[in-house]
N, C-alpha and C positions, 0 to 999 in steps of 0.2 A: 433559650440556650441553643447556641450551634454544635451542631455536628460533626466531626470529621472536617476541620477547614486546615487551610493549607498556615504553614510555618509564620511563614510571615504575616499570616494575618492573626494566626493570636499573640507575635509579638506583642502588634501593633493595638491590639489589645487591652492589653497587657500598661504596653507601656502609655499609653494616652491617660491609666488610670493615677500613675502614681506622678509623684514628686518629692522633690528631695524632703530629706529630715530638717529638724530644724537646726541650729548653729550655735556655738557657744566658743571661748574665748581662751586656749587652754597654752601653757607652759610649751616651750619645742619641747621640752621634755617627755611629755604625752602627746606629742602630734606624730610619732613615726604611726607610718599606715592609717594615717587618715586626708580627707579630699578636704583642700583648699575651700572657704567660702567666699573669701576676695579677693583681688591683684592684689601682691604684695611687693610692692616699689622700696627698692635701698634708698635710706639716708645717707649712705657716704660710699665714695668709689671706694672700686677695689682694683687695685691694693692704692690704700688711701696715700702714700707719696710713691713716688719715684724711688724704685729699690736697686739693688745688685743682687742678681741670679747664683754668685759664685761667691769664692772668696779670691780676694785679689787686690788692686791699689785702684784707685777712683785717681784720675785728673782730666786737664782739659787739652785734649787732642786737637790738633789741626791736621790736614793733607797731606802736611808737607814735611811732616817730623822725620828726623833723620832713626838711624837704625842702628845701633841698639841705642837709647832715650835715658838719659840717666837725669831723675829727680829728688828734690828733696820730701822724704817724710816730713809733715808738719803735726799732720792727729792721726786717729786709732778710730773707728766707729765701730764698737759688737751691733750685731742685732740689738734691737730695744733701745739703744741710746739715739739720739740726735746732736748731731755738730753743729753749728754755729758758722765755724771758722771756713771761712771761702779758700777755697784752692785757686791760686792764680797759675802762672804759667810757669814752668819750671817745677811747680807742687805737687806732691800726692799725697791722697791718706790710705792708709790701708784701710782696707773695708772687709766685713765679713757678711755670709751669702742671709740675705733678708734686712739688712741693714741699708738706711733712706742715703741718697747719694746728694754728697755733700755741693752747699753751695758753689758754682762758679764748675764743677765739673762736669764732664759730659762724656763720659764714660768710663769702662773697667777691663783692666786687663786681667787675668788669669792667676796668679800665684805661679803658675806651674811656668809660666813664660817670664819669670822674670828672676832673678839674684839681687839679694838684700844684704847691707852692711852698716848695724847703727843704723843713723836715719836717713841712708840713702838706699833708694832701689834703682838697679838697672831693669829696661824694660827692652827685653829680647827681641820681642816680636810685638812693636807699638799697632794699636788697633785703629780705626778709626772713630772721628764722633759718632756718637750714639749705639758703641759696640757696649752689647754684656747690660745693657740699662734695661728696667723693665718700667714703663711709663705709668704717672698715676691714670690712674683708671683704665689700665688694659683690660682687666677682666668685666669691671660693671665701672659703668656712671653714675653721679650720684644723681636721683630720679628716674631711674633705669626700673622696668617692673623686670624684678627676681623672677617670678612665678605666679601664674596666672591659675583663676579662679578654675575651680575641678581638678587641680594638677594633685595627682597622689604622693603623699610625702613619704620616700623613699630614706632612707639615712642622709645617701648625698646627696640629697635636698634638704632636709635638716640641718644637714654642717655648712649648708649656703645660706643659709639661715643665720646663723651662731655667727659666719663668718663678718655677716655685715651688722654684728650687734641687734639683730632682732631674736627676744627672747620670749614673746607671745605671738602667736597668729590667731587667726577666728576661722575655724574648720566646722567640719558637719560634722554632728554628733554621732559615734556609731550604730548603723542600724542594728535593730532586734530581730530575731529571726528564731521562730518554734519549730521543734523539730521532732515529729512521732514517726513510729517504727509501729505501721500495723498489718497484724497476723494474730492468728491464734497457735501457728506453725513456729512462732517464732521462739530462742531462746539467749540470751543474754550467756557473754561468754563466762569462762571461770567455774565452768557448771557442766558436768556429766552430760554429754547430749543424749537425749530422751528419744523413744523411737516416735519416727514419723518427725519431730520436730528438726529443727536449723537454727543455727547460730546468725542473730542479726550482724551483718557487714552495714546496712547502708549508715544505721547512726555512727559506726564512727566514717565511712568514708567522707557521708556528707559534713559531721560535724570539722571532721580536718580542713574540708574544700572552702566553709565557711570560717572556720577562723583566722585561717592564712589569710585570707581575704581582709580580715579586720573587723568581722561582724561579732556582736553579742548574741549567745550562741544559749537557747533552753531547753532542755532533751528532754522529752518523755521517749524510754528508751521500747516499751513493748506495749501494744494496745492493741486487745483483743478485736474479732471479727465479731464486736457484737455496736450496735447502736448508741448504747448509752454510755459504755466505755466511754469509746470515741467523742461524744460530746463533753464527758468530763475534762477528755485530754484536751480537748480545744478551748476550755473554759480556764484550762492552764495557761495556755498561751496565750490567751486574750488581750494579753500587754503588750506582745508582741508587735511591730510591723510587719512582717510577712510571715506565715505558716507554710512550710514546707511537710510533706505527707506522704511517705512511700507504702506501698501496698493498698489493695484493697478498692484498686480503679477503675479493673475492667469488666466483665458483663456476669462473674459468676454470682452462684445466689451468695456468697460472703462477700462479696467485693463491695461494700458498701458507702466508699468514701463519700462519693459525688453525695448519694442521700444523705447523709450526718451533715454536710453543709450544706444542704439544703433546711434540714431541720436546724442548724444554728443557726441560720437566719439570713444567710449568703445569696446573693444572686449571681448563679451561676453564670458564667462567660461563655464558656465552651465546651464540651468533653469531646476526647480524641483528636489528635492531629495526624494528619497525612504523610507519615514517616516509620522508617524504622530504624532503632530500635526505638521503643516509648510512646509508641500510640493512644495509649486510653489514657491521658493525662488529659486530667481538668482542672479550673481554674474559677474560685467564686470570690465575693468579697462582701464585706461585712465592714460597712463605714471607710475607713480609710486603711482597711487591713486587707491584703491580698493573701488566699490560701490555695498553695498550689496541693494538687494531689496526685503524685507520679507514681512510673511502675514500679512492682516492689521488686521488679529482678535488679540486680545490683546493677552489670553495664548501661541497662536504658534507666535508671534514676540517674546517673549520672552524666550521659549525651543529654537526655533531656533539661538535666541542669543546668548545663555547659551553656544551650542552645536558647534556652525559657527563661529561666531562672536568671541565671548570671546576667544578663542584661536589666533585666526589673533592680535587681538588687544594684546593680554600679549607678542606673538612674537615681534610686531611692539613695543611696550613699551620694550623689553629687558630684560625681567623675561627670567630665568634660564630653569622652569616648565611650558610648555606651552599650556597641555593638560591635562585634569583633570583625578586621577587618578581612575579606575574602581574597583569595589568591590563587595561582592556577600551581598545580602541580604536576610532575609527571609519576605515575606507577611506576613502582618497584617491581610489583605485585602485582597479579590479575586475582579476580573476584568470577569466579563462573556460576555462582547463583543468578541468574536473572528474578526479578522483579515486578511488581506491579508498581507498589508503593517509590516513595523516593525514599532512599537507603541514606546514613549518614556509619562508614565505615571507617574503624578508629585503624590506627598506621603510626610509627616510625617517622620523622620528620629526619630525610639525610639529606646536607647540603653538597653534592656531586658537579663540577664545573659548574660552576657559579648558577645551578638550577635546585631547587627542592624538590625531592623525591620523595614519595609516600609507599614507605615499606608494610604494608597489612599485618595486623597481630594475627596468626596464625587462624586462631578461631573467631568468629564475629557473631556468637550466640548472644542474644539479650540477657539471659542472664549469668555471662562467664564474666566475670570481674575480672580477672586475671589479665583480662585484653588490654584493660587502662594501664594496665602496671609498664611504662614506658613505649606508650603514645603519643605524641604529642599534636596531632593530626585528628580534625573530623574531616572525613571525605565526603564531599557530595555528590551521589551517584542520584540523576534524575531519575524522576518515576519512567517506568515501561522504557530504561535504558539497555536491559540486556547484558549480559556479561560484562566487566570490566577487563582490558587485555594491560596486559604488562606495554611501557609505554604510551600507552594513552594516556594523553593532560586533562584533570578535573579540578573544578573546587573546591577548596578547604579552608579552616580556618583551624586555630592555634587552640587548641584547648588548654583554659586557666591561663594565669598567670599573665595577662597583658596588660598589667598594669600600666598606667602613662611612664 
Protein backbone atom coordinates (compact mmCIF):
# COMPACT_ATOMS: atom_id res chain seq x y z
CA UNK A 1 0.00 0.00 0.00
CA UNK A 2 1.31 3.70 -0.64
CA UNK A 3 1.62 6.31 1.37
CA UNK A 4 0.89 9.99 1.05
CA UNK A 5 1.12 10.19 -2.86
CA UNK A 6 0.33 12.83 -4.82
CA UNK A 7 -3.35 13.66 -6.41
CA UNK A 8 -2.89 12.63 -9.47
CA UNK A 9 -1.51 9.49 -8.94
CA UNK A 10 -4.24 7.96 -7.00
CA UNK A 11 -6.43 9.12 -9.70
CA UNK A 12 -4.66 7.37 -11.98
CA UNK A 13 -5.04 4.71 -9.73
CA UNK A 14 -7.96 4.64 -9.31
CA UNK A 15 -9.16 4.94 -12.62
CA UNK A 16 -6.79 2.17 -14.46
CA UNK A 17 -8.91 -0.13 -12.10
CA UNK A 18 -12.41 0.39 -13.31
CA UNK A 19 -14.57 0.20 -16.33
CA UNK A 20 -17.85 1.09 -17.33
CA UNK A 21 -20.94 -0.97 -16.17
CA UNK A 22 -22.64 -3.05 -18.30
CA UNK A 23 -25.53 -1.79 -20.91
CA UNK A 24 -29.10 -2.55 -21.46
CA UNK A 25 -31.61 -1.26 -23.88
CA UNK A 26 -34.27 1.02 -22.23
CA UNK A 27 -37.45 3.29 -23.29
CA UNK A 28 -36.21 7.56 -23.76
CA UNK A 29 -38.62 7.29 -21.31
CA UNK A 30 -36.06 6.13 -18.74
CA UNK A 31 -32.85 7.35 -20.35
CA UNK A 32 -33.10 11.12 -18.84
CA UNK A 33 -29.58 11.05 -16.84
CA UNK A 34 -28.14 8.34 -18.25
CA UNK A 35 -24.59 7.92 -20.50
CA UNK A 36 -25.03 6.84 -24.13
CA UNK A 37 -23.54 3.11 -24.98
CA UNK A 38 -23.51 3.88 -28.79
CA UNK A 39 -23.64 6.55 -31.77
CA UNK A 40 -26.96 7.14 -32.24
CA UNK A 41 -27.46 8.14 -36.20
CA UNK A 42 -31.28 9.71 -37.38
CA UNK A 43 -33.17 7.82 -39.76
CA UNK A 44 -34.83 10.84 -41.19
CA UNK A 45 -33.66 14.61 -41.61
CA UNK A 46 -34.94 17.22 -39.71
CA UNK A 47 -37.13 18.79 -40.35
CA UNK A 48 -38.01 16.11 -42.68
CA UNK A 49 -39.65 18.50 -45.78
CA UNK A 50 -39.11 22.05 -46.51
CA UNK A 51 -41.29 24.19 -44.09
CA UNK A 52 -42.41 27.90 -43.49
CA UNK A 53 -41.16 29.57 -40.34
CA UNK A 54 -44.13 32.01 -40.12
CA UNK A 55 -47.58 32.36 -41.29
CA UNK A 56 -47.95 33.96 -44.53
CA UNK A 57 -48.70 33.02 -48.56
CA UNK A 58 -46.09 30.55 -50.27
CA UNK A 59 -45.40 31.44 -54.16
CA UNK A 60 -42.86 31.53 -56.62
CA UNK A 61 -40.79 34.62 -56.63
CA UNK A 62 -38.42 36.10 -59.20
CA UNK A 63 -35.99 39.33 -59.04
CA UNK A 64 -37.78 41.07 -60.93
CA UNK A 65 -41.39 41.25 -59.39
CA UNK A 66 -42.91 44.51 -59.45
CA UNK A 67 -44.11 46.10 -56.02
CA UNK A 68 -46.92 45.82 -54.48
CA UNK A 69 -47.47 41.75 -56.30
CA UNK A 70 -51.05 40.81 -56.31
CA UNK A 71 -51.83 36.89 -56.66
CA UNK A 72 -54.29 34.45 -56.77
CA UNK A 73 -55.22 32.30 -53.72
CA UNK A 74 -55.60 28.68 -55.16
CA UNK A 75 -55.07 26.28 -51.49
CA UNK A 76 -54.98 26.66 -47.74
CA UNK A 77 -52.10 24.37 -46.16
CA UNK A 78 -52.44 24.22 -41.82
CA UNK A 79 -49.53 22.57 -40.20
CA UNK A 80 -50.12 18.72 -40.54
CA UNK A 81 -51.58 18.65 -43.86
CA UNK A 82 -49.76 18.38 -47.43
CA UNK A 83 -50.70 19.95 -50.84
CA UNK A 84 -50.46 18.37 -53.85
CA UNK A 85 -51.44 21.31 -55.95
CA UNK A 86 -48.33 23.25 -57.55
CA UNK A 87 -48.28 26.96 -57.31
CA UNK A 88 -47.42 28.43 -60.69
CA UNK A 89 -46.81 31.94 -61.39
CA UNK A 90 -49.16 34.52 -60.52
CA UNK A 91 -50.27 31.67 -57.53
CA UNK A 92 -50.31 31.53 -53.74
CA UNK A 93 -51.30 29.43 -51.09
CA UNK A 94 -51.65 30.55 -47.79
CA UNK A 95 -49.57 28.58 -45.50
CA UNK A 96 -49.27 28.47 -41.73
CA UNK A 97 -46.03 28.51 -39.64
CA UNK A 98 -44.64 24.63 -39.60
CA UNK A 99 -46.65 23.60 -42.57
CA UNK A 100 -44.46 21.79 -45.77
CA UNK A 101 -44.22 24.46 -48.64
CA UNK A 102 -45.99 23.59 -51.51
CA UNK A 103 -44.94 22.37 -54.77
CA UNK A 104 -43.43 24.76 -57.66
CA UNK A 105 -42.94 27.47 -54.72
CA UNK A 106 -40.04 29.11 -53.38
CA UNK A 107 -40.78 31.14 -50.82
CA UNK A 108 -43.02 33.00 -48.06
CA UNK A 109 -43.94 36.20 -47.33
CA UNK A 110 -45.19 37.46 -44.00
CA UNK A 111 -49.08 37.89 -43.40
CA UNK A 112 -48.26 41.06 -41.74
CA UNK A 113 -46.76 42.37 -45.34
CA UNK A 114 -49.53 41.69 -47.19
CA UNK A 115 -53.71 42.55 -47.69
CA UNK A 116 -56.28 39.80 -48.63
CA UNK A 117 -59.70 39.90 -50.54
CA UNK A 118 -61.61 36.53 -51.19
CA UNK A 119 -59.05 34.71 -52.94
CA UNK A 120 -56.79 37.28 -53.84
CA UNK A 121 -53.70 38.67 -51.74
CA UNK A 122 -51.82 41.65 -52.36
CA UNK A 123 -48.20 41.35 -51.57
CA UNK A 124 -46.78 44.71 -50.05
CA UNK A 125 -43.42 44.02 -49.65
CA UNK A 126 -42.67 40.82 -52.41
CA UNK A 127 -39.52 38.89 -50.96
CA UNK A 128 -37.13 37.22 -52.77
CA UNK A 129 -36.56 33.31 -53.76
CA UNK A 130 -35.87 31.41 -50.91
CA UNK A 131 -37.02 34.08 -48.35
CA UNK A 132 -38.93 32.75 -44.92
CA UNK A 133 -38.28 28.73 -46.28
CA UNK A 134 -36.68 26.46 -43.86
CA UNK A 135 -34.82 23.68 -45.99
CA UNK A 136 -35.29 19.88 -45.56
CA UNK A 137 -32.62 18.82 -43.43
CA UNK A 138 -31.45 22.07 -41.81
CA UNK A 139 -31.22 20.79 -38.50
CA UNK A 140 -29.85 16.86 -39.13
CA UNK A 141 -29.37 14.82 -42.20
CA UNK A 142 -30.75 11.63 -42.58
CA UNK A 143 -27.52 9.42 -41.32
CA UNK A 144 -26.27 12.18 -39.37
CA UNK A 145 -24.99 10.80 -35.73
CA UNK A 146 -27.51 12.73 -33.30
CA UNK A 147 -25.21 11.79 -30.18
CA UNK A 148 -22.28 10.20 -29.65
CA UNK A 149 -21.29 7.28 -27.35
CA UNK A 150 -20.82 8.80 -23.33
CA UNK A 151 -22.93 11.64 -24.20
CA UNK A 152 -25.13 12.31 -21.00
CA UNK A 153 -28.85 12.46 -21.78
CA UNK A 154 -29.99 15.74 -20.75
CA UNK A 155 -33.99 16.32 -21.43
CA UNK A 156 -32.88 18.25 -24.56
CA UNK A 157 -31.26 15.54 -25.67
CA UNK A 158 -34.02 13.33 -25.00
CA UNK A 159 -36.55 15.49 -27.07
CA UNK A 160 -33.62 15.14 -29.94
CA UNK A 161 -34.29 11.93 -29.50
CA UNK A 162 -38.35 11.89 -29.68
CA UNK A 163 -37.69 14.35 -32.36
CA UNK A 164 -36.28 12.16 -34.95
CA UNK A 165 -38.67 9.05 -33.95
CA UNK A 166 -36.17 7.21 -31.90
CA UNK A 167 -38.07 5.71 -29.02
CA UNK A 168 -35.26 3.32 -27.48
CA UNK A 169 -31.52 3.84 -27.15
CA UNK A 170 -28.79 1.22 -25.44
CA UNK A 171 -27.21 3.28 -22.34
CA UNK A 172 -25.18 2.08 -19.34
CA UNK A 173 -26.95 0.77 -16.56
CA UNK A 174 -26.88 3.05 -13.48
CA UNK A 175 -24.10 2.51 -11.34
CA UNK A 176 -24.43 1.33 -7.48
CA UNK A 177 -22.87 2.97 -5.00
CA UNK A 178 -22.80 2.04 -0.82
CA UNK A 179 -22.83 4.65 1.36
CA UNK A 180 -21.78 4.46 5.52
CA UNK A 181 -21.61 7.17 7.86
CA UNK A 182 -18.90 5.97 10.50
CA UNK A 183 -18.76 7.23 14.06
CA UNK A 184 -19.80 6.26 17.26
CA UNK A 185 -20.11 10.26 17.85
CA UNK A 186 -22.59 10.25 15.39
CA UNK A 187 -26.53 10.75 15.55
CA UNK A 188 -29.29 10.53 12.79
CA UNK A 189 -31.38 13.68 12.59
CA UNK A 190 -35.25 13.89 14.06
CA UNK A 191 -33.63 12.98 17.51
CA UNK A 192 -32.68 15.08 20.64
CA UNK A 193 -28.97 15.62 20.26
CA UNK A 194 -27.30 13.64 23.00
CA UNK A 195 -24.07 15.07 24.69
CA UNK A 196 -20.87 14.60 23.16
CA UNK A 197 -22.72 13.24 19.99
CA UNK A 198 -23.41 15.13 16.22
CA UNK A 199 -25.82 14.97 13.89
CA UNK A 200 -24.68 13.09 10.55
CA UNK A 201 -24.56 15.67 7.38
CA UNK A 202 -22.35 13.63 5.21
CA UNK A 203 -25.08 10.79 4.29
CA UNK A 204 -27.42 13.20 3.19
CA UNK A 205 -24.99 15.64 1.51
CA UNK A 206 -23.27 12.79 -0.22
CA UNK A 207 -26.40 10.84 -0.83
CA UNK A 208 -27.90 14.19 -2.84
CA UNK A 209 -24.31 14.72 -4.74
CA UNK A 210 -24.87 10.97 -5.84
CA UNK A 211 -28.19 10.96 -6.98
CA UNK A 212 -28.45 14.20 -8.94
CA UNK A 213 -25.83 12.54 -10.53
CA UNK A 214 -28.09 9.54 -11.59
CA UNK A 215 -26.44 6.91 -9.32
CA UNK A 216 -28.35 4.12 -7.32
CA UNK A 217 -27.74 5.11 -4.18
CA UNK A 218 -27.61 2.26 -0.51
CA UNK A 219 -27.25 4.11 2.93
CA UNK A 220 -26.22 2.56 5.88
CA UNK A 221 -26.88 5.75 7.66
CA UNK A 222 -24.56 5.30 11.34
CA UNK A 223 -21.77 2.71 11.95
CA UNK A 224 -20.17 2.47 14.83
CA UNK A 225 -16.05 2.89 15.68
CA UNK A 226 -15.94 -0.60 16.28
CA UNK A 227 -14.65 -3.54 13.62
CA UNK A 228 -17.26 -5.77 13.21
CA UNK A 229 -19.90 -3.26 12.85
CA UNK A 230 -18.13 -1.92 9.95
CA UNK A 231 -17.71 -5.21 8.24
CA UNK A 232 -21.36 -6.00 8.66
CA UNK A 233 -22.10 -2.60 6.99
CA UNK A 234 -19.73 -3.56 4.05
CA UNK A 235 -21.25 -7.00 3.76
CA UNK A 236 -24.43 -4.69 3.01
CA UNK A 237 -23.12 -3.30 0.22
CA UNK A 238 -21.43 -6.04 -1.23
CA UNK A 239 -23.71 -5.57 -4.41
CA UNK A 240 -22.76 -2.60 -4.80
CA UNK A 241 -20.11 -1.14 -7.45
CA UNK A 242 -18.36 1.51 -5.49
CA UNK A 243 -18.36 1.87 -1.62
CA UNK A 244 -18.17 5.20 -0.52
CA UNK A 245 -17.09 5.61 3.64
CA UNK A 246 -16.89 8.79 5.55
CA UNK A 247 -15.25 8.83 8.97
CA UNK A 248 -12.89 6.75 10.70
CA UNK A 249 -9.65 7.30 8.14
CA UNK A 250 -7.12 8.90 9.84
CA UNK A 251 -4.46 7.64 12.44
CA UNK A 252 -6.63 7.76 15.69
CA UNK A 253 -6.85 4.49 17.84
CA UNK A 254 -10.88 4.50 16.39
CA UNK A 255 -10.33 5.51 13.11
CA UNK A 256 -10.38 2.08 11.79
CA UNK A 257 -11.64 2.19 8.26
CA UNK A 258 -8.43 1.36 6.26
CA UNK A 259 -8.23 -1.91 8.65
CA UNK A 260 -12.06 -3.20 8.28
CA UNK A 261 -10.94 -3.24 4.50
CA UNK A 262 -8.22 -4.87 4.94
CA UNK A 263 -10.10 -7.49 6.93
CA UNK A 264 -12.79 -7.76 4.09
CA UNK A 265 -10.59 -8.66 2.04
CA UNK A 266 -9.49 -5.55 -0.11
CA UNK A 267 -6.18 -4.76 -1.28
CA UNK A 268 -5.50 -1.62 -0.30
CA UNK A 269 -4.22 1.27 -2.98
CA UNK A 270 -3.24 3.84 -1.01
CA UNK A 271 -3.89 5.77 2.35
CA UNK A 272 -3.56 9.63 2.45
CA UNK A 273 -3.15 12.00 -0.40
CA UNK A 274 -0.93 15.15 -0.45
CA UNK A 275 -3.66 17.88 -0.02
CA UNK A 276 -5.90 19.60 1.91
CA UNK A 277 -8.59 19.49 2.94
CA UNK A 278 -9.01 15.32 2.96
CA UNK A 279 -5.85 13.70 3.45
CA UNK A 280 -6.26 10.36 5.18
CA UNK A 281 -8.46 9.11 2.41
CA UNK A 282 -7.92 5.57 1.13
CA UNK A 283 -8.86 3.45 -1.41
CA UNK A 284 -9.10 -0.73 -1.44
CA UNK A 285 -10.84 -3.19 -3.68
CA UNK A 286 -12.24 -6.28 -3.42
CA UNK A 287 -12.97 -7.94 -7.01
CA UNK A 288 -14.31 -5.58 -9.17
CA UNK A 289 -15.69 -3.28 -6.39
CA UNK A 290 -13.85 -0.07 -5.34
CA UNK A 291 -14.21 1.30 -1.55
CA UNK A 292 -13.38 4.61 -0.92
CA UNK A 293 -12.85 5.77 2.66
CA UNK A 294 -12.93 9.60 3.26
CA UNK A 295 -12.64 12.19 5.96
CA UNK A 296 -15.60 12.29 8.22
CA UNK A 297 -15.33 16.20 8.44
CA UNK A 298 -18.27 17.24 6.13
CA UNK A 299 -16.04 20.00 3.62
CA UNK A 300 -12.99 17.51 2.95
CA UNK A 301 -15.72 14.40 2.25
CA UNK A 302 -16.95 16.33 -0.22
CA UNK A 303 -13.54 18.24 -2.07
CA UNK A 304 -12.35 14.94 -1.81
CA UNK A 305 -15.38 13.51 -3.57
CA UNK A 306 -15.48 16.17 -6.07
CA UNK A 307 -11.64 15.53 -6.82
CA UNK A 308 -11.43 11.12 -6.17
CA UNK A 309 -14.55 10.05 -6.32
CA UNK A 310 -16.46 11.98 -9.04
CA UNK A 311 -14.18 10.94 -11.65
CA UNK A 312 -14.14 6.83 -10.78
CA UNK A 313 -17.76 7.16 -10.77
CA UNK A 314 -18.46 9.15 -14.45
CA UNK A 315 -15.61 6.40 -15.79
CA UNK A 316 -17.67 3.64 -14.17
CA UNK A 317 -21.11 5.28 -15.44
CA UNK A 318 -19.52 5.54 -19.22
CA UNK A 319 -19.26 9.47 -19.81
CA UNK A 320 -17.15 10.31 -22.54
CA UNK A 321 -15.29 13.39 -20.14
CA UNK A 322 -14.09 11.87 -17.17
CA UNK A 323 -12.00 14.56 -15.40
CA UNK A 324 -13.04 17.90 -14.90
CA UNK A 325 -11.56 20.43 -17.00
CA UNK A 326 -8.86 22.89 -15.25
CA UNK A 327 -8.84 26.70 -15.89
CA UNK A 328 -7.06 29.71 -14.73
CA UNK A 329 -8.68 32.18 -12.55
CA UNK A 330 -8.15 35.31 -10.98
CA UNK A 331 -8.72 35.95 -6.91
CA UNK A 332 -11.31 37.86 -5.59
CA UNK A 333 -9.85 36.94 -2.49
CA UNK A 334 -6.46 36.50 -0.81
CA UNK A 335 -5.86 33.42 1.42
CA UNK A 336 -2.94 34.28 4.09
CA UNK A 337 -2.63 30.95 5.57
CA UNK A 338 0.54 29.53 3.92
CA UNK A 339 1.03 26.01 3.60
CA UNK A 340 3.00 23.01 3.20
CA UNK A 341 0.79 20.67 1.62
CA UNK A 342 -1.21 21.64 -1.76
CA UNK A 343 -4.40 23.35 -0.52
CA UNK A 344 -7.69 22.89 -2.74
CA UNK A 345 -9.75 26.23 -1.60
CA UNK A 346 -13.56 26.31 -2.35
CA UNK A 347 -14.71 30.19 -3.89
CA UNK A 348 -17.70 31.88 -5.62
CA UNK A 349 -17.23 31.45 -9.26
CA UNK A 350 -18.08 35.43 -10.75
CA UNK A 351 -17.81 36.09 -14.27
CA UNK A 352 -16.27 39.88 -14.24
CA UNK A 353 -15.12 41.41 -17.91
CA UNK A 354 -15.21 38.44 -19.62
CA UNK A 355 -12.58 36.80 -16.93
CA UNK A 356 -13.73 34.26 -13.87
CA UNK A 357 -13.00 35.38 -10.55
CA UNK A 358 -12.69 33.18 -7.53
CA UNK A 359 -14.41 34.80 -4.45
CA UNK A 360 -13.16 32.49 -1.18
CA UNK A 361 -16.08 31.30 1.18
CA UNK A 362 -15.15 33.03 4.05
CA UNK A 363 -14.00 30.21 6.18
CA UNK A 364 -12.04 27.23 4.66
CA UNK A 365 -11.93 24.64 7.77
CA UNK A 366 -12.17 21.02 6.66
CA UNK A 367 -14.79 20.39 8.66
CA UNK A 368 -17.22 23.71 8.01
CA UNK A 369 -19.88 22.54 5.38
CA UNK A 370 -21.29 25.64 5.32
CA UNK A 371 -18.24 26.64 2.79
CA UNK A 372 -19.84 24.35 -0.19
CA UNK A 373 -23.19 26.07 0.44
CA UNK A 374 -22.62 28.38 -3.00
CA UNK A 375 -19.03 27.53 -4.21
CA UNK A 376 -18.84 26.74 -7.17
CA UNK A 377 -14.84 26.82 -7.39
CA UNK A 378 -12.02 24.24 -6.27
CA UNK A 379 -8.91 26.45 -6.04
CA UNK A 380 -5.63 25.01 -6.47
CA UNK A 381 -3.14 26.48 -4.32
CA UNK A 382 0.42 24.51 -4.81
CA UNK A 383 2.21 22.93 -1.98
CA UNK A 384 4.85 25.42 -0.11
CA UNK A 385 2.92 28.38 -2.33
CA UNK A 386 2.68 30.83 0.52
CA UNK A 387 -0.11 33.19 0.92
CA UNK A 388 -2.53 33.66 -1.75
CA UNK A 389 -2.91 37.66 -2.75
CA UNK A 390 -6.13 39.06 -4.01
CA UNK A 391 -5.41 39.18 -7.87
CA UNK A 392 -3.27 36.49 -8.34
CA UNK A 393 -4.34 33.83 -11.39
CA UNK A 394 -4.62 30.14 -10.05
CA UNK A 395 -6.22 26.81 -11.03
CA UNK A 396 -9.58 25.54 -10.67
CA UNK A 397 -12.06 23.49 -11.63
CA UNK A 398 -16.00 23.44 -11.37
CA UNK A 399 -17.26 21.51 -8.67
CA UNK A 400 -20.30 19.03 -9.65
CA UNK A 401 -22.45 19.32 -12.24
CA UNK A 402 -20.34 19.11 -15.52
CA UNK A 403 -22.18 17.09 -16.96
CA UNK A 404 -21.50 16.73 -21.02
Amino acid sequence: MKIMIELEEAKELVLERIHPVETEYVSIIDAYHRVLAQDVTSQIAMPPFARSPLDGYAYLATASDSQPLQLKIVSEIPAGTWSEREIFSGEAAKIFTGAPIPPGANCVVRKEDTESALDKVTILRPVLPGSNVVPQGEEIKEGDILLRRGFYLTPPAVGLLAAVGCDHVNVYRRPRVGLLSTGTELMDVGQPLQPAKIYNSNSYTLRGMLQVAGYEVTVIPIVSDQIDDTLEALRRVAATDIVISTGGASVGDYDIMRHALTQFGCEMLFWKINLKPGTPASVGQKGKQLLFSLSGNPAAAMVTFELLVRPALRKLAGHSAVEAEKFLVKMASGFRKPGKQRRFLRAQGVLKDGEIWADLAPAQGSGILRSMIGSHLLVDVPANHGAVEPGELLRAEWIANWEN
